[in-house]
N, C-alpha and C positions, 0 to 999 in steps of 0.2 A: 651738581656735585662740586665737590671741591677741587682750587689749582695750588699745585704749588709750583715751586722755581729753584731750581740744583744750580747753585754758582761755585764749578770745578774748573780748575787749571788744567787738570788731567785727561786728557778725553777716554782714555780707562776708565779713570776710576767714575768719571761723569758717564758715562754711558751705562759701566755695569749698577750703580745706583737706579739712575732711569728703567733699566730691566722690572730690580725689583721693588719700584715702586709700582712699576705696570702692574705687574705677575700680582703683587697684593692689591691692588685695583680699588684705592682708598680716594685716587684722586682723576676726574674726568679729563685733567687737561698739567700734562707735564713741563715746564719750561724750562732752559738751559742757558748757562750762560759761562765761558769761561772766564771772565776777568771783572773785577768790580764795577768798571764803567759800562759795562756790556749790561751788569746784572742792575744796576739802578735805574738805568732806562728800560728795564722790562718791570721791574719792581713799581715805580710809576707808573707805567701807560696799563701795565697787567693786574695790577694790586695782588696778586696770590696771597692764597689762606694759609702758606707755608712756604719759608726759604729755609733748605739745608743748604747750609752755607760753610766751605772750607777757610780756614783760620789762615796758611800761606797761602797767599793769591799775589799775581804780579802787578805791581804798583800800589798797590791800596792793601793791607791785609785785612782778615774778618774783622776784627775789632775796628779797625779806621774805616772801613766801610759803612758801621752801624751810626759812628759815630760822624760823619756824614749828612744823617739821614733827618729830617724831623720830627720823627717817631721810628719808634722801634717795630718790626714786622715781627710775628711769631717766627722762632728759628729754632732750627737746629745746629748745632755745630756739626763739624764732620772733618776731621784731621787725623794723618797717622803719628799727633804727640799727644800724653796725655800733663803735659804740665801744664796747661790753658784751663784745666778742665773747672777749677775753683774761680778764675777769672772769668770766663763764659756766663757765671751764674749772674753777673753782675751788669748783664747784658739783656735778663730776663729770659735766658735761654729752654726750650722745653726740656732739651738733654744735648749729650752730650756724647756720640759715636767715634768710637776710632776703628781708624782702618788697617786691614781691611775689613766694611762691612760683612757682619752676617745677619741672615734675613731674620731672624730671630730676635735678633738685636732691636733690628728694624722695626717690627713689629711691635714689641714693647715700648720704643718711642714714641710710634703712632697713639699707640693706646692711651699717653699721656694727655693727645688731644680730645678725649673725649667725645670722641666721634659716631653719629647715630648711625644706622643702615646708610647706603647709599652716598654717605661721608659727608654727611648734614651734621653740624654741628650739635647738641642739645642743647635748648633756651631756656631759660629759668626765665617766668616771668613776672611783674614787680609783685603780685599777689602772695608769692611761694615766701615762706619762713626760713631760715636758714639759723642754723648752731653756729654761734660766736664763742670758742673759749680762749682766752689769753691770761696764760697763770691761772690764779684761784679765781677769774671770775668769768662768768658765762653768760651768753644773752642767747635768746631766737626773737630773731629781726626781722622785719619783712623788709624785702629787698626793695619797694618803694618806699623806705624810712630811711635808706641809706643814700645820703646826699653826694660822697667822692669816695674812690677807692685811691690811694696813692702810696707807688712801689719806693719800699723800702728794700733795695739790697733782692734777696727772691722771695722777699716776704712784701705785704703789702697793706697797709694800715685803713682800716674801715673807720668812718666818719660816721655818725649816725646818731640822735639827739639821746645823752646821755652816754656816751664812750668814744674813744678811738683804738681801741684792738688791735692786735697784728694777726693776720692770718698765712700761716704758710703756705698762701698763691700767688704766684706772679702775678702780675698785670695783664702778660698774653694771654695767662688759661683763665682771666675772667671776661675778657674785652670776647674770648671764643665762645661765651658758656649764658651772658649777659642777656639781654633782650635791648639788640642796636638800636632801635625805635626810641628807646629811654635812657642804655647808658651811652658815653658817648665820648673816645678817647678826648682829649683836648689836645695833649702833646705825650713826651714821651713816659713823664710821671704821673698821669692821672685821668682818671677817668671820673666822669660827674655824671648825677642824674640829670637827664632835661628839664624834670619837672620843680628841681630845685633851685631854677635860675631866676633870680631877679629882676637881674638890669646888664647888658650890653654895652660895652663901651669901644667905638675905636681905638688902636694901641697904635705901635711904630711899625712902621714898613710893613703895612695894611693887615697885622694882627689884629686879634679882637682879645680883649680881656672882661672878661665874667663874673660878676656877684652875685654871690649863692644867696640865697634868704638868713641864711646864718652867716653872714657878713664875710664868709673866706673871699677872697680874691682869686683866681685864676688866669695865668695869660696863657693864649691860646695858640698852639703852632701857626703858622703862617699858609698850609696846608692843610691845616683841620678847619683854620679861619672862612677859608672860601666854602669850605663843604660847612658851616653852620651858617654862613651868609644865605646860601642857597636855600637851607634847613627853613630857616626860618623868613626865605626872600626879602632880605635886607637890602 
């Protein structure tokens, strides 16, 4: 099952969230943390499949937290203002809660994740077809044709021989929906297929950079670096 991780300043408001995320019992394993340093060293050693994450937090606020990070984790917002709520989307966020939560609310957020029984993600895998439309033109692609996804804004631009489309998906709800085995974030903009890699290169301060068969270039977070080192026992 799924973890996620509530980074609240409040221990109200962090506790009655934790309630009902229990009571909706979408995730095996709840994590908490009230301050950004608290919540990145759980976000690291924990990796959870979800942080709702409050926008004022002491010393670091939600946004400075993200931006922090070497990628972006699937999130939630969760604040009682709603003028962030246009900025948040530019963070890849699933939604965007104000408080005080209601469980209703909640639950449509969840829903955003696509979530199987037992709070398994669903996989598309690279065999499955998918409908591409962007303006007057339309593709069905198989998701092993498609070599990088990369976020634009909360939309995200499909790579695939003969177009680049925009599809109105983040990044988080593809990196949840993908088949891990084959896509595979690199950093905070982009996700690549495995099997469209060419050649490996050492980058700076022990990054790795990426050439696709179609000549794109990609640098590789410094954190995704080691987990493809390992991938591939470099």
């Amino acid at each position: 099952m799924s973890t996620c991780l509530v980074i609240e300043d409040s221990r109200l408001a962090r506790q009655e969230l934790i309630a009902m995320l229990a009571d909706l019992g979408s995730f095996s394993e709840i994590l908490e943390a009230e301050d950004a340093e608290q919540g990145k060293r759980l976000l690291l050693q924990e990796n959870p499949d979800l942080v709702f994450l409050d926008i004022h937090l002491p010393g670091q606020n939600g946004f400075e937290f993200l931006e922090s990070l070497d990628e972006l984790p699937k999130v939630i917002f969760t604040t009682a203002y709603d003028e962030y709520a246009i900025k948040s989307f530019d963070y890849n966020a699933i939604d965007y809660l104000l408080k005080p939560i209601k469980k209703d609310r909640l639950e449509k957020a969840l829903a955003k994740l696509d979530l199987a029984p037992h709070g398994q993600p669903k996989t598309l895998g690279i065999g499955k077809q998918v409908f591409v439309k962007d303006g007057e033109k339309c593709w069905f692609i198989k998701l092993g044709d498609i070599r990088m996804f990369e976020s634009v804004g909360n939309y995200s631009k499909v790579y695939f021989e003969g177009g680049k489309p925009m599809i109105h998906k983040s990044l988080n709800y593809l990196e949840g929906v993908l088949d891990a085995e084959i896509f595979f974030r690199v950093n905070r903009q982009q996700i690549i297929n495995l099997n469209h890699i060419e050649k490996l290169d050492s980058w700076f301060n022990g990054k790795l950079k990426i050439r696709l068969k179609s000549g794109e270039e990609v640098e590789v977070s410094r954190r995704q670096s080691n987990r493809i080192k390992s991938l591939f026992s470099i």
